[in-house]
N, C-alpha and C positions, 0 to 999 in steps of 0.2 A: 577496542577498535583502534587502528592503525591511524596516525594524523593521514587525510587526504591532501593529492599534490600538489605544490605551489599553483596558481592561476584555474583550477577547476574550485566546482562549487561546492563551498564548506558543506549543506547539507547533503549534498548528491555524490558528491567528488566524479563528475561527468563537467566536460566545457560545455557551456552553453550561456547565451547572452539571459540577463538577470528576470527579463521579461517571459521568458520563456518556463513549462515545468520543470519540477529536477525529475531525475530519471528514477519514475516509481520502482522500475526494480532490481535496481541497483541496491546490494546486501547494505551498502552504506548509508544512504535513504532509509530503506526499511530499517535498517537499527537504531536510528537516531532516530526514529518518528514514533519507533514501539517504546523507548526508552523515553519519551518527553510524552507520549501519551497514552500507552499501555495498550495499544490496539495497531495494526499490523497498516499502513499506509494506502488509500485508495489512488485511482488517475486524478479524480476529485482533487484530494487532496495535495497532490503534487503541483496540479495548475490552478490553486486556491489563490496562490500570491499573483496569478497573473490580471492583465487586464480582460474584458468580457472578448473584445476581439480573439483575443489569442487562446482565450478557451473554448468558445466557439469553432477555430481551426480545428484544435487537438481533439476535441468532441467527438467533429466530424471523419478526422483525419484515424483516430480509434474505433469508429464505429464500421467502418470499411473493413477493418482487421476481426471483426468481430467481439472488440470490446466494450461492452456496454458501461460509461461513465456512472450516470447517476443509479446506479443500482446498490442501496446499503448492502455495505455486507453484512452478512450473521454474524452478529455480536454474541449473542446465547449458543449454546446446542447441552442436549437435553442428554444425557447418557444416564440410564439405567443398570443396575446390577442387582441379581436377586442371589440369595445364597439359600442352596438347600441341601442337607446335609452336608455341611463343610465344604460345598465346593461352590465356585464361582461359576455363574453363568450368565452369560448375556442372553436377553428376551429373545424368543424367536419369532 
């Protein structure tokens, strides 16, 4: 990953004041959040470091866009494969 630019923010490399999230999807963000903790970055987790006022906003302010904050993602997913006769198939 490339150094981000002087005066934007080390985790996000987007400007915005400290208070505020870094910008979940921004590739810069996402890699540096899958790389420190193996799982792919939520809104959650973006405005984790903020104060409750200001996550409140962005709650509210993503739930108009039709994104829903608190909703874990799938951590697991379950993929099957059977083989018969030497060839692969997925279940039907």
């Amino acid at each position: 990953m490339l150094p981000v630019k002087p005066g934007t923010c080390p985790e996000c490399a987007v400007v915005h004041p400290p208070e505020q999230p870094h910008n979940q999807e921004s590739l810069t963000y996402q890699y540096t959040f899958y790389d420190r903790y193996g799982r792919w970055p939520t809104w959650a987790d973006a405005m984790a470091h903020c104060p409750p006022e200001i996550q409140a906003y962005w709650r509210e302010a993503l739930a108009e866009r039709g994104i829903a904050v608190d909703i874990e993602p799938e951590s697991e997913v379950e993929i099957v494969i059977e083989i018969h006769a030497g060839k692969e198939t997925a279940p039907q």
